[in-house]
Wavefront OBJ file of the C-alpha trace (Angstrom):
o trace
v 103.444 83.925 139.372
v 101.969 87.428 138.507
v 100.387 87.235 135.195
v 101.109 90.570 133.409
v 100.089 89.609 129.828
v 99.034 86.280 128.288
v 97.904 85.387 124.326
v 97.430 82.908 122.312
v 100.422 83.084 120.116
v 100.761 80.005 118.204
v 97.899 77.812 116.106
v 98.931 74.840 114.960
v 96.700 72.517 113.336
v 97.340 68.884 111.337
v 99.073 70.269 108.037
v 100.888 72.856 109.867
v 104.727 72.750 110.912
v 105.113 72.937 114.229
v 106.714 75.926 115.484
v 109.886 75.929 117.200
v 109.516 78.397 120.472
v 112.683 79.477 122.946
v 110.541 79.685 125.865
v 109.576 76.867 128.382
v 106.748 74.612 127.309
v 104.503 72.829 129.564
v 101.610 70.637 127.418
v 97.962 70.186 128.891
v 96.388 66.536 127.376
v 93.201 65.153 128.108
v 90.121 63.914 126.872
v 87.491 65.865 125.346
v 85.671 67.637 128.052
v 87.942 66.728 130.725
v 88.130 70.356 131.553
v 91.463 71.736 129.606
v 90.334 75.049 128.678
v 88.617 75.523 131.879
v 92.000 75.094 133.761
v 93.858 77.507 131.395
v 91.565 80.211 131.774
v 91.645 79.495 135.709
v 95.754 79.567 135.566
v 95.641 82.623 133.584
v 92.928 84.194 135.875
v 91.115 85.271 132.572
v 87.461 83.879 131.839
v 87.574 83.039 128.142
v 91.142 82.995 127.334
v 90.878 79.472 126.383
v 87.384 78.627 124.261
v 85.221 76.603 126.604
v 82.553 74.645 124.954
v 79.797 71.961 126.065
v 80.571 70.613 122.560
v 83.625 67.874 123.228
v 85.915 68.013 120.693
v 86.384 72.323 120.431
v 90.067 71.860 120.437
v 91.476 70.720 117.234
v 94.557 72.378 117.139
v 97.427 72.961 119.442
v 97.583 76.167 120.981
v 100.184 78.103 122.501
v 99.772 80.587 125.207
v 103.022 82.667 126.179
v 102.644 83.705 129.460
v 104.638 87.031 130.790
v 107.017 86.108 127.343
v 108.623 83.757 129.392
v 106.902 80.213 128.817
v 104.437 79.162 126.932
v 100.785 76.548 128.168
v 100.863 74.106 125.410
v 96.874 72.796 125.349
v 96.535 69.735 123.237
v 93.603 68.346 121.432
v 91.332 66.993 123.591
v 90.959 62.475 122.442
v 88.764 59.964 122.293
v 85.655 62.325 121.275
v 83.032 60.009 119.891
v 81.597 62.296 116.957
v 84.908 62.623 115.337
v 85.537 60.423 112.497
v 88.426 57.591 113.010
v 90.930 59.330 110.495
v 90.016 62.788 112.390
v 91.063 60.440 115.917
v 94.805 59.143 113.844
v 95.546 62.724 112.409
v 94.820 64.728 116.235
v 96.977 61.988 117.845
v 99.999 61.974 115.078
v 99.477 66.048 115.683
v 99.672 64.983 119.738
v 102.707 62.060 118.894
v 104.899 64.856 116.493
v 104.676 67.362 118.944
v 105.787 65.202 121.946
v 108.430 63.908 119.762
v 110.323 67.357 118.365
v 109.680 70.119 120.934
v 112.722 70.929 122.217
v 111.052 72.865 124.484
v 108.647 70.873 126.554
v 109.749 70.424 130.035
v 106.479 68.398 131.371
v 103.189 67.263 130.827
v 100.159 67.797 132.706
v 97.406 64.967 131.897
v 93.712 65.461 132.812
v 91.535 63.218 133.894
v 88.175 63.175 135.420
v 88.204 62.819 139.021
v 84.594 61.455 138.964
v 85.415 58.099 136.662
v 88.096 55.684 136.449
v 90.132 56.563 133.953
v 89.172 55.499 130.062
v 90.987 53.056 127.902
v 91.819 56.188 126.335
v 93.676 57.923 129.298
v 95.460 54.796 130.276
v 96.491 54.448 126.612
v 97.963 58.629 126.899
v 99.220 58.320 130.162
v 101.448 54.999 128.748
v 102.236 57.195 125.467
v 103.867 60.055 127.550
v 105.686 57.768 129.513
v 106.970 56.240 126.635
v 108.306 59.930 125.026
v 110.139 59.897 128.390
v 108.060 62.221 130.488
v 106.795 61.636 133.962
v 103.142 63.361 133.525
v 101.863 64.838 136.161
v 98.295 64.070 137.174
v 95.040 66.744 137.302
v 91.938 65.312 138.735
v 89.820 68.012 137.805
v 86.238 68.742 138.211
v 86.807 68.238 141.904
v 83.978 70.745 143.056
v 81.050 67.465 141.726
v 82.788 65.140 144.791
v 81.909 65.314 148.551
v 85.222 66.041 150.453
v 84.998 62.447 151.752
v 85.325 60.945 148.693
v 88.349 62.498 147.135
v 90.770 60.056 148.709
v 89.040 57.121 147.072
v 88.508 58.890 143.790
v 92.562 59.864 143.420
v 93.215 56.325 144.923
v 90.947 54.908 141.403
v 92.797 57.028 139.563
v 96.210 55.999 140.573
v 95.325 52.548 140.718
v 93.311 52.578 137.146
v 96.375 54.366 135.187
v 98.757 51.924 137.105
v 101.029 55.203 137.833
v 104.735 55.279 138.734
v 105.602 55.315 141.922
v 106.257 58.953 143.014
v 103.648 60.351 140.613
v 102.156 63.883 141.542
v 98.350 63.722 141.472
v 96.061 67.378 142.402
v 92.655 67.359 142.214
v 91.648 70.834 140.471
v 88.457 72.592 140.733
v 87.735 75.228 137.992
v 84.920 76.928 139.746
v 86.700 76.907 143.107
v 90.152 77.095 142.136
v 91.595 74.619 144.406
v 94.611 73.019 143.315
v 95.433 76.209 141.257
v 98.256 77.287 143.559
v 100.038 73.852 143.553
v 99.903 73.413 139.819
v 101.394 77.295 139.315
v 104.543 75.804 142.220
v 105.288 72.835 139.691
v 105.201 74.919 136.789
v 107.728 77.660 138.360
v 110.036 75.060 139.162
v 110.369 74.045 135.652
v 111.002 77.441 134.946
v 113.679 77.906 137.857
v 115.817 74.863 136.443
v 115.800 76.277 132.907
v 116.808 79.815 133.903
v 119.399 77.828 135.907
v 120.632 75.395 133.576
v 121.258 79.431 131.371
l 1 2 3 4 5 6 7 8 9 10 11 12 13 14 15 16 17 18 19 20 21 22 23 24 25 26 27 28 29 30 31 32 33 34 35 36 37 38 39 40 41 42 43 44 45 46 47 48 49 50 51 52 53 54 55 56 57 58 59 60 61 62 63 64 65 66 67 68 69 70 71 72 73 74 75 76 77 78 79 80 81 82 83 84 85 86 87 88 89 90 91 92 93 94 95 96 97 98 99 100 101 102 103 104 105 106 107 108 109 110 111 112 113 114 115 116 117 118 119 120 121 122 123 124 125 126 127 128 129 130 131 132 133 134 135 136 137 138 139 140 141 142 143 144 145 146 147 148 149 150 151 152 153 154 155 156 157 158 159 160 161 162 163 164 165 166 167 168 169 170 171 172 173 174 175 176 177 178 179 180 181 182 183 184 185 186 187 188 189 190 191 192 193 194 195 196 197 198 199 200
């Protein structure tokens, strides 16, 4: 996709209402640090679209991007940041559980996790969340660039095997400094968009 225009349209933090859109949604989860914003800004081809931070834990609120006004990159608060106090932790994940619950909008979920380490008690416990709202995430290794080539295959094979995925689940490692994995994520995305124009 050509990306003519992209902003951050919508803020919504824990005492806000969620808003209700009419475009496509597609949600980004993840851990803090896992590399969210990094893989927005490398979507949208723009550097600091989305706030990147060495601090864990920058994203507090979910943000909505509308992209060309026809869908909008849903980024998520970023879990299981250590630093955050446990009633911070239960608020961002009710914030997480209430939007996963009412959009009417969100056609699939994209859930990062660092191809470097098997996945946390924390991803396994998100990945088995979205599966129980009904969606079939779809799997970003990112921060593919730190692995030797030879090791990918054993990395993705961890992560399948430590998240105990569905059979049939999409996994693509993602580098944000080298973009791979960019064009395959933008193919998905377009395909959600296709059925909705279609299902119009």
């Amino acid at each position: 996709m050509k990306i003519k225009n992209v902003e951050l349209e919508i803020v919504c933090g824990i005492t806000s209402k969620l808003s209700e859109t009419d475009k496509v949604e597609i949600a980004f989860a993840g851990k803090s640090n896992v590399g969210k914003s990094s893989l927005i800004n490398a979507l949208m081809n723009r550097k600091a679209l989305a706030r990147t931070s060495a601090t864990p834990g920058k994203t507090q609120t979910i943000n909505f991007y509308n992209v060309n006004d026809v869908m909008y990159l849903v980024d998520l608060p970023g879990y299981g940041y250590a630093k955050v106090s446990e009633q911070e932790k239960i608020k961002w994940g009710q914030l997480i559980e209430r939007y996963l619950n009412t959009s009417k909008q969100l056609k699939a979920v994209f859930l990062l996790i660092d191809i470097r380490h098997d996945p946390s008690a924390n991803d396994k416990m998100m990945y088995e969340w979205i599966v129980a709202q009904g969606y079939h995430p779809i799997i970003i290794a990112t921060k593919l660039d730190k692995l030797k080539r030879s090791q990918v295959a054993k990395h993705v094979k961890m992560i399948k095997e430590g998240l105990k995925l569905l059979p049939g689940t999409t996994v693509i490692p993602f580098s944000a400094e080298t973009k791979q994995g960019r064009e395959e994520i933008w193919e998905l995305m377009e395909t959600y968009l296709q059925e909705e124009t279609e299902v119009e």
